[in-house]
C-alpha positions in Angstrom: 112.5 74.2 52.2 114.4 77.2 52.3 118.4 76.9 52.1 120.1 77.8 55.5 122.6 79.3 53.7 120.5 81.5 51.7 118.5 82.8 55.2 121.9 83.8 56.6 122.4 86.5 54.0 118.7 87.5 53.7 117.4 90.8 55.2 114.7 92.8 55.2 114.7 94.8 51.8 113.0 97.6 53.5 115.0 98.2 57.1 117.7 95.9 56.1 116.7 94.2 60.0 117.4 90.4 60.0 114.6 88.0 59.0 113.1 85.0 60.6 111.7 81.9 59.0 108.3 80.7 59.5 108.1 77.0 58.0 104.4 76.6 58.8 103.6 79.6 56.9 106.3 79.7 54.4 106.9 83.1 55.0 110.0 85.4 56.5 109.0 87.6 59.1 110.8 91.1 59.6 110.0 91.9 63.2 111.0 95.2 62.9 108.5 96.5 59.8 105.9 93.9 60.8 105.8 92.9 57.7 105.9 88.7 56.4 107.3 87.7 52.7 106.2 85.0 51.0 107.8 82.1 50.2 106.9 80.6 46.3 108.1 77.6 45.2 111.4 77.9 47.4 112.4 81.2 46.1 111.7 84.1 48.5 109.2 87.0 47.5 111.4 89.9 49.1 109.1 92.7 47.8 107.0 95.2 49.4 104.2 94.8 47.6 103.9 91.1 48.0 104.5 91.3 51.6 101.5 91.1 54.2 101.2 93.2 57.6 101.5 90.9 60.7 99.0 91.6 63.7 99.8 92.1 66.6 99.1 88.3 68.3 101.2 87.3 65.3 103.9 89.5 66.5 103.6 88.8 69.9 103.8 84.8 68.5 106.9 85.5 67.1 108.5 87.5 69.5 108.7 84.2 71.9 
């Protein structure tokens, strides 16, 4: 679990866009770079090369 706190300051290290949380995955989705950090052990992974591409259905999931 992920402190509320902590999500309110995060953004995305690349586009500085905000960040959304996805608890099933444990990852925070940037919508705007299409890009999802991974969540290890509670601590966020906010680095580009840790980060995976989203596709486009998961994008579209998102978006909703």
């Amino acid at each position: 679990m992920i402190d509320p706190k902590l999500l309110d300051i995060l953004a995305c290290p690349i586009c500085k866009s905000p960040i959304h949380y996805d608890k099933t995955a444990q990852e925070l989705i940037c919508r705007a770079d299409r890009l999802a950090f991974p969540i290890r052990d509670a601590i966020p992974v906010m680095l580009e090369d840790e980060a995976r591409h989203i596709s486009l259905e998961e994008y579209d999931a998102f978006a909703k």
